[in-house]
C-alpha positions as CSV (number, residue, x, y, z in Angstrom):
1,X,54.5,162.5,120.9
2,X,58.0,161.4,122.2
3,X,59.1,160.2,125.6
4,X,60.7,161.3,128.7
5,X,63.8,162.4,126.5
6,X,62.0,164.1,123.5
7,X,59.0,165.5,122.5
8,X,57.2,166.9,119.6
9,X,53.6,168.2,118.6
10,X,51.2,166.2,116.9
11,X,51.6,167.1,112.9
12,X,48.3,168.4,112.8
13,X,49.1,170.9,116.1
14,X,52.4,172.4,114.6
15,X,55.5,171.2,113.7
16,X,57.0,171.8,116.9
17,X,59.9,169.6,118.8
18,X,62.6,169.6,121.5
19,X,64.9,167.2,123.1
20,X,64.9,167.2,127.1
21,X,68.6,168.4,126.8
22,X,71.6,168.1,124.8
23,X,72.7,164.7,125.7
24,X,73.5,162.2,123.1
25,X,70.8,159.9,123.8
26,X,68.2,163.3,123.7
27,X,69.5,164.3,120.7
28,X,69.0,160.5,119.0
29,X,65.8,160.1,120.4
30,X,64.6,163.5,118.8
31,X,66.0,162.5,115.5
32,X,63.6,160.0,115.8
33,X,60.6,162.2,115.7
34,X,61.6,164.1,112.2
35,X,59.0,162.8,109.8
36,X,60.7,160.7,106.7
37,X,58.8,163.3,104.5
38,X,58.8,166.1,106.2
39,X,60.7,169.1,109.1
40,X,60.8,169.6,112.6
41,X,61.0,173.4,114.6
42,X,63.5,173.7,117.3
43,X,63.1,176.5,119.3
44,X,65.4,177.5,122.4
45,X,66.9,180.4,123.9
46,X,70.5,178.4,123.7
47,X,72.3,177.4,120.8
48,X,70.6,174.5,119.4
49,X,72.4,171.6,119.2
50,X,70.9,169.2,115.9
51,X,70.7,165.4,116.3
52,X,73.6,163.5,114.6
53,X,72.2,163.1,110.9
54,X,70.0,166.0,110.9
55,X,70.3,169.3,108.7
56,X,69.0,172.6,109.4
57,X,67.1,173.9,107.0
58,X,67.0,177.2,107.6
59,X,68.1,179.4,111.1
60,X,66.8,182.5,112.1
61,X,66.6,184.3,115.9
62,X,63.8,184.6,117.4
63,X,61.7,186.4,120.1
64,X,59.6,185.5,123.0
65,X,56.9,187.7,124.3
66,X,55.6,187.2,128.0
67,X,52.5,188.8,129.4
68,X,53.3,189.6,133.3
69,X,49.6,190.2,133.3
70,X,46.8,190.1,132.3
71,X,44.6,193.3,132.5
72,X,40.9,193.9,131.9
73,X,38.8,197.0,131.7
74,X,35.7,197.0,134.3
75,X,33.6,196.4,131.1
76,X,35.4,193.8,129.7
77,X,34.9,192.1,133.1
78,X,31.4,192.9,133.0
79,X,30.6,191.6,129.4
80,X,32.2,188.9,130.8
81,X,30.0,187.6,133.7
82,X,27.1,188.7,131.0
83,X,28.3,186.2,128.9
84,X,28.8,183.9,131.6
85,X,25.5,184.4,132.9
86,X,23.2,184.2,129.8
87,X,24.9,180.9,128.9
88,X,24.2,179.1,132.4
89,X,20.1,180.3,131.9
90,X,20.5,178.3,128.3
91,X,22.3,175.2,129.7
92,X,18.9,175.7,132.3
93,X,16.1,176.0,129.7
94,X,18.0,172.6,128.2
């Protein structure tokens, strides 16, 4: 949902949003997406700057966590291409 200047989550994905930067026109545009009825999450590693008419319910900080890599085990990787392997002789038998 949104445009090229905002964009937020389906409701039924999460409740999710963000405007492309802190312009005035990006910060009106995501004020457009908060939900007569209901909130919006901002998330951002700056200071986040609400839309003109807009209260924040509540703040808190927060903290990402980024996988450099992903590592599996020689059996995981085997289970794996098990799996792999006994579905492709069901989609055959279909």
């Amino acid at each position: 949902m949104g445009g090229n200047l905002d964009r937020r989550f389906s409701p039924d994905i999460g409740p999710f949003a963000s405007a492309r930067d802190d312009i005035p026109e990006s910060l009106s545009a995501l004020a457009e997406l908060v939900p007569a009825d209901g909130n919006i999450v901002l998330l951002q590693a700056d200071p986040i700057e609400l839309p003109p008419g807009i209260i924040a319910v509540k703040t808190a900080f927060g903290v990402q966590m980024i996988l450099d890599r992903l590592v599996f085990s020689n059996s995981e990787i085997n289970k794996r291409i098990i799996r792999c392997e006994m579905y492709a002789a069901v989609l055959a038998r279909s």
